[in-house]
GULOTOR-472149 format. One record per atom (N, C-alpha, C, O): y, x, z; atom name; residue number from 1. Coordinates in Angstrom, 1 decimal, always signed. Each point is the difference from the previous one (the first is absolute). Example, Ala and Ser with C-alpha at 12.3 -4.5 7.8 and 13.67 -1.06 7.14 Angstrom:
! residues 2
c2 | c1 | c3 | at | i
-5.7 | +13.2 | +7.8 | N | 1 .
+1.2 | -0.9 | +0.0 | CA | 1 .
+1.2 | +0.9 | +0.0 | C | 1 .
+0.0 | +1.0 | +0.7 | O | 1 .
+1.1 | -1.4 | -1.4 | N | 2 .
+1.1 | +0.9 | +0.0 | CA | 2 .
+1.1 | -0.8 | +0.8 | C | 2 .
+1.1 | +0.5 | +0.1 | O | 2 .
***
This chain:
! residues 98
c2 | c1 | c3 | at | i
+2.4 | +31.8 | +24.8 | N | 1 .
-1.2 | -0.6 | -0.4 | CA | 1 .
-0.4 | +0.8 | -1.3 | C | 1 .
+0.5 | -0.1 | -1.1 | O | 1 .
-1.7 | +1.0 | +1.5 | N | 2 .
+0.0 | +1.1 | -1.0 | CA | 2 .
-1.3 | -0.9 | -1.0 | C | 2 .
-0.1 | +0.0 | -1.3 | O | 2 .
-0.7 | -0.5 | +2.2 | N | 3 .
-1.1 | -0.7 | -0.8 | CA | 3 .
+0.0 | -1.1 | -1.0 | C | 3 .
+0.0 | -1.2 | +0.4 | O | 3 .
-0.1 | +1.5 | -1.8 | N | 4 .
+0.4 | -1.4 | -1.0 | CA | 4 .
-0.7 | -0.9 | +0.3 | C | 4 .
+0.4 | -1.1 | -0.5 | O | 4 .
-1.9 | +1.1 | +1.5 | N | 5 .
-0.6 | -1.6 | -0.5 | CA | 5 .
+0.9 | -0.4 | +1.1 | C | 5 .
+0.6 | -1.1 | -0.1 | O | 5 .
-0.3 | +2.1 | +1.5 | N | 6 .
+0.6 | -1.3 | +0.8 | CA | 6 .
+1.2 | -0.2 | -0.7 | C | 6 .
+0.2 | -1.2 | -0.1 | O | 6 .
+0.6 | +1.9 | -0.3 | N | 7 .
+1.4 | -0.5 | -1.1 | CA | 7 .
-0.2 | -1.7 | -0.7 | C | 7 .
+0.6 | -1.1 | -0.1 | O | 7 .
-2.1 | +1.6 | -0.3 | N | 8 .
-0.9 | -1.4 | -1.3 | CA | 8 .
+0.3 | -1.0 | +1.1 | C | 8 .
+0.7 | -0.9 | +0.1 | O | 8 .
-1.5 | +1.3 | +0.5 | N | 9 .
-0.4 | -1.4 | +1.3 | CA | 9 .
+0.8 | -1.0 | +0.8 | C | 9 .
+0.1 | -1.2 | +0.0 | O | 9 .
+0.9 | +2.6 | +0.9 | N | 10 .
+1.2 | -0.7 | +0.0 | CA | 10 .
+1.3 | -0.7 | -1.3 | C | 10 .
+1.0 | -0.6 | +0.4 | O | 10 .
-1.2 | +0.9 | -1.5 | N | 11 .
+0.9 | -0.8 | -1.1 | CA | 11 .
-0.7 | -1.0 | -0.4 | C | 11 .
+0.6 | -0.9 | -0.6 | O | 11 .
-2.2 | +0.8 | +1.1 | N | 12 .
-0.6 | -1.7 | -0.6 | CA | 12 .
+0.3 | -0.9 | +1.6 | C | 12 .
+0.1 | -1.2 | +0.2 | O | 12 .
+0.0 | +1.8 | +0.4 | N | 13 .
-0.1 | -0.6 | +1.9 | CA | 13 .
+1.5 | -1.1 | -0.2 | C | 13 .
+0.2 | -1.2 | +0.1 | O | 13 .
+0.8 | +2.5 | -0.5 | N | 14 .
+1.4 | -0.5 | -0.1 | CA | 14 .
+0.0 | -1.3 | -1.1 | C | 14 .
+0.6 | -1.0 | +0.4 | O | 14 .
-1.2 | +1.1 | -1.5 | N | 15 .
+0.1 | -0.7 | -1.6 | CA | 15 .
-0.3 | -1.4 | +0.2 | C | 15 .
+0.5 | -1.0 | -0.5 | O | 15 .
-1.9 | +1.3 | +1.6 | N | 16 .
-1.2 | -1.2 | +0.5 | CA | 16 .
+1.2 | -0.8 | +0.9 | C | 16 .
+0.2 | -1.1 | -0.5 | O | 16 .
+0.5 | +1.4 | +1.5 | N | 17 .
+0.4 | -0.4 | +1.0 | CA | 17 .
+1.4 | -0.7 | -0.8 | C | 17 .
+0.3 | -1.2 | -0.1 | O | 17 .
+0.3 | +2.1 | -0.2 | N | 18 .
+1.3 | -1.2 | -1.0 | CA | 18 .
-0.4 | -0.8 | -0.9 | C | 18 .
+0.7 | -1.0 | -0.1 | O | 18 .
-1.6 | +0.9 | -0.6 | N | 19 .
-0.8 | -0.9 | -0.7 | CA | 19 .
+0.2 | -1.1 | +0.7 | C | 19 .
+1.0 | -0.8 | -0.2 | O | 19 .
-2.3 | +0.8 | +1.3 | N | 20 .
-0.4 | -1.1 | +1.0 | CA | 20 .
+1.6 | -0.5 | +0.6 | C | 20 .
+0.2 | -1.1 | +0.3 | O | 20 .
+0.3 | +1.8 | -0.3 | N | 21 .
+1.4 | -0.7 | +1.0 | CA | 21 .
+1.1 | -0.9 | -1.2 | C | 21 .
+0.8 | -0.9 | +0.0 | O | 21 .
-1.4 | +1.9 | -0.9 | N | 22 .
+0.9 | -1.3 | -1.2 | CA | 22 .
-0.5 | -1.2 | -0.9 | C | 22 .
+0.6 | -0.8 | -0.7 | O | 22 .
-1.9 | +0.9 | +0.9 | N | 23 .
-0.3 | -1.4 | -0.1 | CA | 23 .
-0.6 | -0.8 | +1.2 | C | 23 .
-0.5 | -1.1 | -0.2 | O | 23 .
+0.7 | +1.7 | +1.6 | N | 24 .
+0.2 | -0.6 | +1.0 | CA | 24 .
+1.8 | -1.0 | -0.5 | C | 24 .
+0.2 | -1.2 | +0.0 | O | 24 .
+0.6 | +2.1 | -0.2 | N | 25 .
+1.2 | -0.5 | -0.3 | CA | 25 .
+0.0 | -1.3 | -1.0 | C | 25 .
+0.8 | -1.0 | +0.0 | O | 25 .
-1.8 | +1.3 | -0.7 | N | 26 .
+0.6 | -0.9 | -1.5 | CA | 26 .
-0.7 | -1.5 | +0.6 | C | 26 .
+0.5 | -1.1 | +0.0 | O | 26 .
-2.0 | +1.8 | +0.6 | N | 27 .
-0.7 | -1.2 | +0.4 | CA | 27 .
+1.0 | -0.9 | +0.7 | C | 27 .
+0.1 | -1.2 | -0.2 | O | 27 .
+0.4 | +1.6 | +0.7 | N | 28 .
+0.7 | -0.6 | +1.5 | CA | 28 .
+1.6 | -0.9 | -0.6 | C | 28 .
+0.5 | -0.9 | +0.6 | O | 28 .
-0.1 | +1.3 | -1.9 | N | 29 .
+0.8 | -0.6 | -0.6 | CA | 29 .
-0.4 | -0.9 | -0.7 | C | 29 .
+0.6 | -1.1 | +0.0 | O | 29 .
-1.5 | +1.3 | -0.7 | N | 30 .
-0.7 | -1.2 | -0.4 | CA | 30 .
+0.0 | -1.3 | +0.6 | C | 30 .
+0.3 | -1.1 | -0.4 | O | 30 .
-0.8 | +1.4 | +1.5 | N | 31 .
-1.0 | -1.3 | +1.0 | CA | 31 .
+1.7 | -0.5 | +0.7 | C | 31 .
+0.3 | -1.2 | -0.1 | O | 31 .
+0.5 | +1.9 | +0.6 | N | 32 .
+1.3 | -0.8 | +0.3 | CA | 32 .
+0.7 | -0.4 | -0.9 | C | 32 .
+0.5 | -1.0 | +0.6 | O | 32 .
+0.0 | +0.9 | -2.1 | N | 33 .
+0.3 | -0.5 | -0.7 | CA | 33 .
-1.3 | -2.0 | -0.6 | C | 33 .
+0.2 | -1.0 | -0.7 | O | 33 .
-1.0 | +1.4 | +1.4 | N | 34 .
-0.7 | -1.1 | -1.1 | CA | 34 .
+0.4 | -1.2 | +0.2 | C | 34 .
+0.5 | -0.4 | +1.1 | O | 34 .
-0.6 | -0.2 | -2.1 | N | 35 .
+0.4 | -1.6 | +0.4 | CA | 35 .
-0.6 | -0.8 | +0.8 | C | 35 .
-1.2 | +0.4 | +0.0 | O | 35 .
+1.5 | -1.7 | +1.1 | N | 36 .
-0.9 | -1.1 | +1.1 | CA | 36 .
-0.9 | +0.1 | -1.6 | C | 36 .
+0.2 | +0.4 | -1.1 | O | 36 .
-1.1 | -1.1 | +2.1 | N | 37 .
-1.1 | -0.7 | -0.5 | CA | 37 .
-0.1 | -0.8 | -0.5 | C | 37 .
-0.5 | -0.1 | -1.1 | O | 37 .
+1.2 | -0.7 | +1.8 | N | 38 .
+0.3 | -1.8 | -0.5 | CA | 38 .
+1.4 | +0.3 | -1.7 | C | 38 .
+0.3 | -1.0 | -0.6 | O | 38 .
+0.3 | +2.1 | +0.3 | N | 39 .
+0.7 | +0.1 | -0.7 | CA | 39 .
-1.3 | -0.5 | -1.6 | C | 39 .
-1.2 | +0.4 | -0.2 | O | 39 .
+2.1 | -1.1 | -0.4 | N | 40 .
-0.6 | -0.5 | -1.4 | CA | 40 .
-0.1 | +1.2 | -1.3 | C | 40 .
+0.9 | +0.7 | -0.3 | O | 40 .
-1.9 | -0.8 | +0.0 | N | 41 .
+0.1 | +1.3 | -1.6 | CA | 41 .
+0.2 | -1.1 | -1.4 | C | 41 .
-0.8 | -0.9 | -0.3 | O | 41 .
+2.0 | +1.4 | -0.4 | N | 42 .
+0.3 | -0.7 | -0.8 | CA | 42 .
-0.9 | -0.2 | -1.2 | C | 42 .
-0.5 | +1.1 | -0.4 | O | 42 .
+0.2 | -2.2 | -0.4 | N | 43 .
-0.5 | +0.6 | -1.0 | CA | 43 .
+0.0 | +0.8 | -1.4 | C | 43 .
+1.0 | -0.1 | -0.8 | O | 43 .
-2.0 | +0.8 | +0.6 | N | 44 .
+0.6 | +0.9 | -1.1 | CA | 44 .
+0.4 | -1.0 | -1.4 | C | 44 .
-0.7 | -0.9 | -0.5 | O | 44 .
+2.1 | +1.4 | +0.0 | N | 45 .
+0.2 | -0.8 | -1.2 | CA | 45 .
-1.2 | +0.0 | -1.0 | C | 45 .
-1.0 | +0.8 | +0.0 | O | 45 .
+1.4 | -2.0 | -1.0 | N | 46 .
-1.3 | +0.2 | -1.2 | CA | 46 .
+1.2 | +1.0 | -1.2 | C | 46 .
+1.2 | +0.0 | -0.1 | O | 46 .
-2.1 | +0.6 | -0.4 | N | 47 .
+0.3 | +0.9 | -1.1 | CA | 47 .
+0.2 | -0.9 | -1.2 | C | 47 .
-0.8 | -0.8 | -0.5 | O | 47 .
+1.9 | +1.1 | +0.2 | N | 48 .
+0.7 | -0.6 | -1.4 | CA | 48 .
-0.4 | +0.6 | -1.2 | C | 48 .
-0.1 | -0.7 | -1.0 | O | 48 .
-0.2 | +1.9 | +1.0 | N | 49 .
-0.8 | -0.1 | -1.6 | CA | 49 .
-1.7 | -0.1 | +0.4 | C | 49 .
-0.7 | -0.3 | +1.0 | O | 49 .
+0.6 | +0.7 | -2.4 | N | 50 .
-1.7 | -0.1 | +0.2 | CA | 50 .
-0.6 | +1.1 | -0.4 | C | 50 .
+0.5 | +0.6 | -0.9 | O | 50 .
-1.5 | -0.2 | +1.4 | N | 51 .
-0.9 | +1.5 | -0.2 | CA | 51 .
-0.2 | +0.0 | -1.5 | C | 51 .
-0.3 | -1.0 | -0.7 | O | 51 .
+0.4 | +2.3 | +0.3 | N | 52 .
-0.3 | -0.2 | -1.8 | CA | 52 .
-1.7 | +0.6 | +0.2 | C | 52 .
-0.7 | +0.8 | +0.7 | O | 52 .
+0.5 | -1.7 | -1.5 | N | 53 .
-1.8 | -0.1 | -0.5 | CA | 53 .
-0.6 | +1.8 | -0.4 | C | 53 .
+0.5 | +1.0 | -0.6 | O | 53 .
-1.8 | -1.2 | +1.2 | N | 54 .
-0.1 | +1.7 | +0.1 | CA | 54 .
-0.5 | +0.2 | -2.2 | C | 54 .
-0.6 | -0.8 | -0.7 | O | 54 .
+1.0 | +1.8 | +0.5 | N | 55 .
+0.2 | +0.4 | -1.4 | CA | 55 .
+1.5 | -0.6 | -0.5 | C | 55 .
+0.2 | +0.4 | -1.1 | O | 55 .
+0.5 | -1.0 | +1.5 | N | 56 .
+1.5 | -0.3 | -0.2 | CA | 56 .
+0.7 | +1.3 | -0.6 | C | 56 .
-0.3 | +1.1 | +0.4 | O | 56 .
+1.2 | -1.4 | -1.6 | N | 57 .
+0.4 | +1.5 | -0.6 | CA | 57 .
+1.3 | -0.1 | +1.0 | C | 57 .
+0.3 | -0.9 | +0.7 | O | 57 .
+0.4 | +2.2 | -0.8 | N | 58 .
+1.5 | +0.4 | +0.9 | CA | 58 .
-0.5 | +1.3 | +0.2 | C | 58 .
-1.1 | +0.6 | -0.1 | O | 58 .
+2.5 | -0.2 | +0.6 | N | 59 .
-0.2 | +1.3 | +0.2 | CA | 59 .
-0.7 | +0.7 | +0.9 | C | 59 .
+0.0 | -0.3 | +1.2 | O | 59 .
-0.9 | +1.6 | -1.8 | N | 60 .
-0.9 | +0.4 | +1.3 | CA | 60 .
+0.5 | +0.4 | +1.6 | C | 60 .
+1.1 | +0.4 | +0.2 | O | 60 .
-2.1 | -0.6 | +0.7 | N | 61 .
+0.5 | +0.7 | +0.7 | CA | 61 .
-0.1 | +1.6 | +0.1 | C | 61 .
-0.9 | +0.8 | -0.4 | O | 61 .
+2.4 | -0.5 | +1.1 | N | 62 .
+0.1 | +1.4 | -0.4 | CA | 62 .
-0.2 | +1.0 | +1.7 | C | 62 .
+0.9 | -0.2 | +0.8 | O | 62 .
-2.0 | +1.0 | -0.5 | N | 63 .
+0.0 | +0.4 | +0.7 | CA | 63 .
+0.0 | +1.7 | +0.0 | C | 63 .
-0.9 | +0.5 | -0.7 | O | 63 .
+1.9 | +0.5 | +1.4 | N | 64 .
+0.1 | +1.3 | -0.2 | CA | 64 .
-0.9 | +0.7 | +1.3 | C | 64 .
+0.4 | -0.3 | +1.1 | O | 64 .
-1.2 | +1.0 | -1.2 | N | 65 .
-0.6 | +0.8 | +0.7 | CA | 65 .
-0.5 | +1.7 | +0.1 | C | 65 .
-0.2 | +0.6 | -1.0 | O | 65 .
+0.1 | -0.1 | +2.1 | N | 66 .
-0.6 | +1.1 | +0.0 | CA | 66 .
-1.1 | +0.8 | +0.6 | C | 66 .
-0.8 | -0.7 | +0.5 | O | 66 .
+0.6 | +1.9 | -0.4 | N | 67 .
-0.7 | +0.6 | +0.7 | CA | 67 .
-0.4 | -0.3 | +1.6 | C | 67 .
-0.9 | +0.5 | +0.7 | O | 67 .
+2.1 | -1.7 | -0.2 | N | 68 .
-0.2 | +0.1 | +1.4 | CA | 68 .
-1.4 | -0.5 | +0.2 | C | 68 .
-0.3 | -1.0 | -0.7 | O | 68 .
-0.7 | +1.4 | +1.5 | N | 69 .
-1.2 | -0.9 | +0.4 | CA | 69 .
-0.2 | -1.5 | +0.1 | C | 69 .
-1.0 | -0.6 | -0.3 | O | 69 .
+2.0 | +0.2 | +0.6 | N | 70 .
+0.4 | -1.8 | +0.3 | CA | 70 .
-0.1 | -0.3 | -1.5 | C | 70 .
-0.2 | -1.2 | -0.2 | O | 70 .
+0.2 | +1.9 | -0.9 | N | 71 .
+0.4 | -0.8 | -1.0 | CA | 71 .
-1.7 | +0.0 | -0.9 | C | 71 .
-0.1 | -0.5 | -1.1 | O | 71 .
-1.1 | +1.1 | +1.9 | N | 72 .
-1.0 | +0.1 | -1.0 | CA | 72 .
-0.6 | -1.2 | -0.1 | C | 72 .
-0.7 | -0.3 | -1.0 | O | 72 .
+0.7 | -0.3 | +2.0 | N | 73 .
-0.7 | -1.5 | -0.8 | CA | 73 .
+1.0 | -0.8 | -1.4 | C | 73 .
-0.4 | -1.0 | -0.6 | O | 73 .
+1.7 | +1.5 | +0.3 | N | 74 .
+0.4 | -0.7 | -1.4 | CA | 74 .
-1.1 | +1.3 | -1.1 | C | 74 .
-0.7 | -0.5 | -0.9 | O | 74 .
+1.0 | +1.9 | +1.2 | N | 75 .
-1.2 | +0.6 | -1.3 | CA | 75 .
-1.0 | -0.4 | +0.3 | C | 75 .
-0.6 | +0.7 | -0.9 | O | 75 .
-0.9 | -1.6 | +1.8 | N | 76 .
-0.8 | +0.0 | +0.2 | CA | 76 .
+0.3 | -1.6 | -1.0 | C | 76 .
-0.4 | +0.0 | -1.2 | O | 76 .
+0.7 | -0.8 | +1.4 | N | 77 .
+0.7 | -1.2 | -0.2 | CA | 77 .
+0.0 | -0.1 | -1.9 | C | 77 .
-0.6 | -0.8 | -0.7 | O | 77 .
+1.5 | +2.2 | +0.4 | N | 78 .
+0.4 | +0.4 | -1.6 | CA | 78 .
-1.6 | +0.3 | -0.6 | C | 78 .
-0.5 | -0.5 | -1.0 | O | 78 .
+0.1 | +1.4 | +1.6 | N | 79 .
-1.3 | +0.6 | -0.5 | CA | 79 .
-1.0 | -1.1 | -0.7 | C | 79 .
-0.4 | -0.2 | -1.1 | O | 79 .
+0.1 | -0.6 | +2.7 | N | 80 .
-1.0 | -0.9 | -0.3 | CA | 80 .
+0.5 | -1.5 | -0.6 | C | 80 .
-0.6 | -1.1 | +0.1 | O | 80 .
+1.7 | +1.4 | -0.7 | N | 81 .
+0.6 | -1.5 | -0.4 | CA | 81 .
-0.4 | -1.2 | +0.8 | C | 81 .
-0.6 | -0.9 | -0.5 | O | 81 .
+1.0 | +0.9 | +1.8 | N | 82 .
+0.1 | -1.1 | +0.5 | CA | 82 .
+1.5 | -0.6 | -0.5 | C | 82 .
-0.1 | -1.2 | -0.2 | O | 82 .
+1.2 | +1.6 | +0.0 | N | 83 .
+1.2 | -0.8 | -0.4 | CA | 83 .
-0.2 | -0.5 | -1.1 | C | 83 .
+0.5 | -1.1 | +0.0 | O | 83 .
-1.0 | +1.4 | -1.3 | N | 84 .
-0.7 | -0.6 | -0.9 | CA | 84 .
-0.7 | -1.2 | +0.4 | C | 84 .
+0.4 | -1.1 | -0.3 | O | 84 .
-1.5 | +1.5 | +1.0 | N | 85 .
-1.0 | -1.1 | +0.1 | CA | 85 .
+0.4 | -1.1 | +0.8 | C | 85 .
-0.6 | -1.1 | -0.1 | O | 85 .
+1.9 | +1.3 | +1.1 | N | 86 .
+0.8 | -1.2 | +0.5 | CA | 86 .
+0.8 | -0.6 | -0.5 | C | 86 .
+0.5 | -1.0 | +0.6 | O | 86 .
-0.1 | +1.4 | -1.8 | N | 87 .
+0.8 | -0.4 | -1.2 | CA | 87 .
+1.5 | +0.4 | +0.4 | C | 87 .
+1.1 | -0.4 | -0.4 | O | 87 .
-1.4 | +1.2 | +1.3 | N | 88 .
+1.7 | +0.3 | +0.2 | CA | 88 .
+0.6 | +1.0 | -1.1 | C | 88 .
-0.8 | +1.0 | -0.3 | O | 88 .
+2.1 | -1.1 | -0.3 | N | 89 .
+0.4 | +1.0 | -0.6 | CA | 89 .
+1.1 | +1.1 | +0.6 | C | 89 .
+1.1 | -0.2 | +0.3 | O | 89 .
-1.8 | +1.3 | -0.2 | N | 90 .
+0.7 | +1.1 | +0.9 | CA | 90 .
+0.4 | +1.0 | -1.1 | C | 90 .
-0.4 | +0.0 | -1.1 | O | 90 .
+1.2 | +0.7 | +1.6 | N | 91 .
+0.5 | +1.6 | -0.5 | CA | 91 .
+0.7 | +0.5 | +0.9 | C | 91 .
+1.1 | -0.3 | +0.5 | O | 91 .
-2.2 | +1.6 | -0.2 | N | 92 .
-0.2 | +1.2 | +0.8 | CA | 92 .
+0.7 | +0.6 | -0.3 | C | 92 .
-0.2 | +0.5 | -1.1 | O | 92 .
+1.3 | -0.2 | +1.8 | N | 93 .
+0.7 | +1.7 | +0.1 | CA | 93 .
+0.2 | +1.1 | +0.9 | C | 93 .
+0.4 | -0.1 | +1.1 | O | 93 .
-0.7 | +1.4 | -1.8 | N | 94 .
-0.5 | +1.1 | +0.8 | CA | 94 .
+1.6 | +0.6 | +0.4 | C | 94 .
+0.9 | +0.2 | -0.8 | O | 94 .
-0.8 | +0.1 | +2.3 | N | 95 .
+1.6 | +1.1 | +0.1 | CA | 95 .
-0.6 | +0.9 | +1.2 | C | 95 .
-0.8 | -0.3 | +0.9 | O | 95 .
+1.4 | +1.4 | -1.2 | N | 96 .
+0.0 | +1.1 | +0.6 | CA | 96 .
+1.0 | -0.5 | +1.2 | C | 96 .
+0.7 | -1.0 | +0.0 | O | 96 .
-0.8 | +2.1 | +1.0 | N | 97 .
+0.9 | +0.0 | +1.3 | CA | 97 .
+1.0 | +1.1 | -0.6 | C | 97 .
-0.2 | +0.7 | -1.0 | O | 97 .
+1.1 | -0.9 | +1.7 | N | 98 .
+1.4 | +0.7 | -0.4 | CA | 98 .
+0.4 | +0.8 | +1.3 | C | 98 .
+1.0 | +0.7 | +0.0 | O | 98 .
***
């Protein structure tokens, strides 16, 4: 197979098809495990402490971040002080990949 798009085409054909067959798999595990119907959901316990009041002092939360794309809504977030203005106390830290 001298031609790269068909190389391309057939490696998305193969990629597509194991995909589909492994969450054919997972689907299918799912649905045989589930509990009857008639099975009761217990209820959730009540929470023993209590939420601290927003502006409460303690320690900030500490969140490390980087360059990855997933992480630009915390600098969009820093920029425009929304954690400020929700009164949360944060500190941002920047790390390189290694």
């Amino acid at each position: 197979m001298k031609d790269p798009a068909k190389k391309v085409t057939r490696s998305v054909t193969i990629f597509l098809a194991l995909a589909a067959g492994t969450a054919a798999l997972v689907a299918r595990a799912a649905t045989s495990h589930a509990a009857p119907e008639s099975a009761a959901v217990p209820a959730a316990p009540k929470a023993a402490a209590t939420v601290p009041k927003p502006g409460a002092k303690g320690a900030p939360l500490r969140i490390a971040f980087s360059d990855w794309p997933g992480w630009t809504a915390f600098e969009i977030g820093i920029e425009k002080g929304w954690f400020k203005d929700a009164g949360v106390d944060v500190e941002f830290s920047w790390f390189e990949y290694t």
